[in-house]
Each structure stands twice: as C-alpha cells, then as structure tokens.
N, C-alpha and C positions, 0 to 999 in steps of 0.2 A: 827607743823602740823596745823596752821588756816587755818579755812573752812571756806566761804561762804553759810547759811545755808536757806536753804535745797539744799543738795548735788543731784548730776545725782542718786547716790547711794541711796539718802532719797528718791527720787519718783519713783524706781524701787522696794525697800523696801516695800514702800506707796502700791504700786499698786498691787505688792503680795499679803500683808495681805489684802487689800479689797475684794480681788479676793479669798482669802482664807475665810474670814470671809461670801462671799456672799455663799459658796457653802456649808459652814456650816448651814446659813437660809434654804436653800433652802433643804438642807436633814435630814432639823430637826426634821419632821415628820417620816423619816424612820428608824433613831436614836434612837426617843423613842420608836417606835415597836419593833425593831430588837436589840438593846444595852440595854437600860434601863428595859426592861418590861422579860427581859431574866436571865437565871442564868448566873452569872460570870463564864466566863474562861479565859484561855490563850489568847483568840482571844477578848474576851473583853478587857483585859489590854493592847495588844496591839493596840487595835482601840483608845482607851483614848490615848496613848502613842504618838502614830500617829498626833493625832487632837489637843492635849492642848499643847506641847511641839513645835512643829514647830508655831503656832503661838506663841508663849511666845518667840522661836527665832528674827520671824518677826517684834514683838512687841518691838524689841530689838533693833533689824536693825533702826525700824524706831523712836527710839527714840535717838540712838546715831547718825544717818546721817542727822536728819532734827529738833532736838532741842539742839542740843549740839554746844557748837563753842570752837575755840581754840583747837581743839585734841592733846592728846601728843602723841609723837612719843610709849611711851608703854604702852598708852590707845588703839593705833592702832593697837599694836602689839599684846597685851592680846586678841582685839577685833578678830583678824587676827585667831589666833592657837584656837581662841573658834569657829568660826565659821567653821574651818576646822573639828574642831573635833563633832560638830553638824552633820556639813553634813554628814559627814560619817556614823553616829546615825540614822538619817532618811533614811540613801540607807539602810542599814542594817535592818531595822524594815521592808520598803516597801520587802524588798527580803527575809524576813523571811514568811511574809503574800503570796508571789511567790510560795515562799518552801513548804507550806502547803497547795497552790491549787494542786501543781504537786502529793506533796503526797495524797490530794483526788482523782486525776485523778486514780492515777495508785493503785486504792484498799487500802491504805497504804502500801503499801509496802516500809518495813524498809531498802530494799535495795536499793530503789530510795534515800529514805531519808540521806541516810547515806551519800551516793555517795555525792549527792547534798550539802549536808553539810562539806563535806571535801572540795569541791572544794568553796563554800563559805569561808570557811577559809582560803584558795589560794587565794584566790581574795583580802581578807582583808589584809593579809600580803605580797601582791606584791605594792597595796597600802599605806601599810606603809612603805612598801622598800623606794619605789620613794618618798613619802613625806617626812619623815625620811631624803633625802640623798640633796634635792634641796629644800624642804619648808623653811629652813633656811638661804637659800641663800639671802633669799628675803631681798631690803635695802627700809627702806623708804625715800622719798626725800621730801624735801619741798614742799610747794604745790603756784605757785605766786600770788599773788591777781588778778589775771586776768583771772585767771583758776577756775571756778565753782568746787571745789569738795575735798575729805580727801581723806585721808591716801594712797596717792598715792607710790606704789610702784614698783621698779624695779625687775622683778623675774626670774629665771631661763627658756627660752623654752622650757627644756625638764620636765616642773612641768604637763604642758597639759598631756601628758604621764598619767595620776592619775586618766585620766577619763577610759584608754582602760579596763581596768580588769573589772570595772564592768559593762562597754557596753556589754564585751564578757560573761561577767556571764549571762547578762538577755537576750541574743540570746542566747544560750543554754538554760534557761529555758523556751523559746517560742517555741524551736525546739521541745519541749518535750510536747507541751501543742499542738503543731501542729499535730504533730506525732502522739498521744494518740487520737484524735478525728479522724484526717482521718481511723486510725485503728478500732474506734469503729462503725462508720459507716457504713464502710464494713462489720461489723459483722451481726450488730443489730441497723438498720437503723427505726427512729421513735420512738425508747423506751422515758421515763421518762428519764431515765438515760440520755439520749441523750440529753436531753433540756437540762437539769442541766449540763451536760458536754459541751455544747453549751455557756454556763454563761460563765462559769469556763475556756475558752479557750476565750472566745469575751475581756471577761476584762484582763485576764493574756497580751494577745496580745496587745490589748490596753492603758494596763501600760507601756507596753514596747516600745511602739513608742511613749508615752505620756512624759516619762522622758529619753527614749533616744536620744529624739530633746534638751531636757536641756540639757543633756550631752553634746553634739554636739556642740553645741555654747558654753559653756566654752571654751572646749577643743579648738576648731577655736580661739576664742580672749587669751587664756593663751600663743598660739602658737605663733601667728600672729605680736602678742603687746607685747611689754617690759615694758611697764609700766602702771601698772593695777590699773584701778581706785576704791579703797579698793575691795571689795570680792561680788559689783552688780550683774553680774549674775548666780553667786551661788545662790541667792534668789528663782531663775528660779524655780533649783531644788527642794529647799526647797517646794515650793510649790506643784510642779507639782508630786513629792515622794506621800507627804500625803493626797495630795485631790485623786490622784489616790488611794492608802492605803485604806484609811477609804470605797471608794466606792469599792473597789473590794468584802470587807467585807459585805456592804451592800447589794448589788448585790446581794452577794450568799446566804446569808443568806433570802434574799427576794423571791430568786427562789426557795431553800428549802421548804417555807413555803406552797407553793403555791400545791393545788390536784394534782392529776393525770390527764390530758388533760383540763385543765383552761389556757386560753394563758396568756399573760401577762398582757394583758388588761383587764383582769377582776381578778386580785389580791386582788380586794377590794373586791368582793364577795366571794374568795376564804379565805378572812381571817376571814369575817362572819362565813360561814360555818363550821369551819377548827377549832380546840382548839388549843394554844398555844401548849400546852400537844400531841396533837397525828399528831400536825404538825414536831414535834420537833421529835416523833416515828418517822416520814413518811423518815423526812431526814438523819435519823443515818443507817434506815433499807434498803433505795432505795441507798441514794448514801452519803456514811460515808465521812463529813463534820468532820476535827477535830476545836475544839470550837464552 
C-alpha cells in the first residue's frame, strides 16, 4: 500500500482537525464557565467525551495520511475497522446529548425516554447488521504511483446503506423537538420556558442538518464509487458530530443560566448578577435540564 504523502485523505483529515481545533478556541471561554467551573455530571463526561476523543481520532487521521509512507495492507485494515468503529462512538455520544434535549423537552418523561432509547438500539443494531454482512467485503488494492493517495479500497455498494438508520433516527428526534415547540406555543406563548425551549429545538434542529449533510455525502460517494479512497469523508462526520455535541451542551447550558426576560445579548450582565448557585436553582426549577 505505498502512498504518496500527504494523501487527499491527510488534507481532508488536516482540515477537520483545524476546523475542530478553531472551534474549540473559539468556545473556550464558554467551556470554562459552563464545564469547568460547574459540578460534574453525566453531561460533563460526555462533553469531555465528545471534545478530546474525536480529536485524538483526527489527530490520528492525520498523522497516519500525511506522515506515514509505505502502508501495509493491515495497517490499512486495522486503520479501516478502527475508524468504523470511532465513528459509530461519536454518532452515539452526539444522539445520546439528542436524547436528553427531547427528554428535557418533554418534562422527563421516562416514557419518551424509553421509547427513544429502544429505537436507539434499532438503529445500532440495523447498523451493525449492514456492517457486519458487507464491511468485510472490502479488498484493498494497490495504490499506482501516479495516484496521489492510500489505502485504496474496493467496497460493497450496498455498505452506503449504514448511513439510513441513523439519518432516520435524527429525523425523528427533530420531529419530536418540532412538535414539542409548536405545541407549547400554542399553549403558553412568551414563557421562559419558551426561550429555553426555543435553544433546545434551534440546536437539536440544527445538529441535525449539521451532520445530516455529512451523512449525505458519504452515503452519495460509498454509493456512487467502488473504490474508496481510505475512509476521507468520514472525517466530515467526525467533525461535524462533536463540534455540533459539545455546542448543543453549551448552548443550553448558556441559556439556563441566563434571568428571566435578559435576551441573549446581555448574558454577560445576566451572569454578573446571577450566582452560579441560584442560576443552576433557576434551571432545574423553570425548565429541568438533565446534567
């Protein structure tokens, strides 16, 4: 498997993690307000999860695509089944943090939860059906010297298939984050509750057009192409999973913090004002935030 180095794959890699690392600067002030300066929970361990793990993937990508030469065929392969099994890590963590806006939406209620969590499980294991039955299939081929790139492989068409189940899972959790606000509006238009349910469906909605355009283009080139140049724009997702992730977290947590009729633009006076302590009352008592 000799590469030409830096592969198509090293600057798609490359350009993730930049693209990952800027958005990490850039909300590293609201990290330490809302992460660091807060008690640990569930939802802290998954924001860490979220943030340090997908770049230590990217960080991977791009040291095997763009300083490595020579690939063996089961340096490619180990590289191949580890990144499959990453990415599926990241959709699962971002649709875990999904699960637990819905279950804010809807009161907690244990019978959203539930629901939602079973059919998570369907989704995981229709997933591993299809990967399971044609990610094996995959043969690597030589790569010529005239061809810029590794671990070129021939794969199964019907492997695309591996994106539907969790496109359709996170259209159903946006139907349900759609649903839940046009309902409350109708009810009780202008509340607090309202803003903060207004977060809590802007970003849910927005992760989900956010990584289900990554989705979309795997799925198009796994379809399309038979012979895939290593596992490029997976990286898509990797990215676009946990930069969406970590901000969804943020977000809410940002709007929790904030008074009762402070718009958003004045957060910074509202966090003067506001104790850590009876910020953190305001959002368990207005609108129950789990973590």
């Amino acid at each position: 498997m000799s590469a030409t180095t830096p592969t198509p794959t090293g600057y798609l890699a490359l350009a993730c993690l930049t693209w990952m690392l800027y958005d990490y600067l850039i909300t590293l002030n609201d990290e330490i307000e809302f992460i660091w300066t807060r008690k640990w929970t569930f939802t802290t361990v998954l924001f860490l999860l979220m943030r340090w793990s997908t770049l230590l993937l990217l960080l991977n990508q791009v040291v095997f695509f763009v300083f490595l030469e020579n690939v063996s065929k089961s340096s490619c392969d180990a590289l191949s089944w580890g990144t499959a099994i990453a990415t599926a890590v990241v959709l699962l963590e971002v649709e875990i943090v999904l699960q637990l806006r819905i279950y804010a939406m809807y009161e907690r209620s244990r019978r959203i939860l539930w629901i939602n969590a079973c059919l998570c499980g369907m989704e995981c294991l229709c997933a591993a059906l299809i990967i399971a039955k044609y990610f094996s299939r995959a043969n690597f081929v030589p790569v010529p010297n005239w061809i810029i790139g590794a671990c070129y492989d021939i794969r199964p068409k019907q492997l695309g298939v591996v994106w539907v189940p969790p496109m359709c899972y996170e259209l159903y959790l946006a139907s349900l984050a759609v649903y839940k606000i046009v309902q409350t509006h109708r009810a009780s238009e202008g509340s607090i509750a309202n803003n903060l349910l207004t977060v809590l469906v802007r970003d849910s909605i927005g992760q989900f057009f956010f990584i289900i355009a990554a989705m979309v283009v795997n799925c198009v080139l796994w379809v399309k192409t038979e012979i895939t140049p290593g596992d490029s724009a997976v990286n898509i997702v990797h990215a676009c999973g946990a930069i969406g992730g970590v901000r969804l977290i943020l977000n809410m947590r940002s709007a929790a913090s904030r008074p009762v009729g402070l718009p958003v633009s004045e957060r910074g006076t509202a966090a003067a004002l506001t104790s850590s302590r009876s910020s953190k009352h305001f959002e368990m008592q207005q609108f129950p935030i789990p973590g």
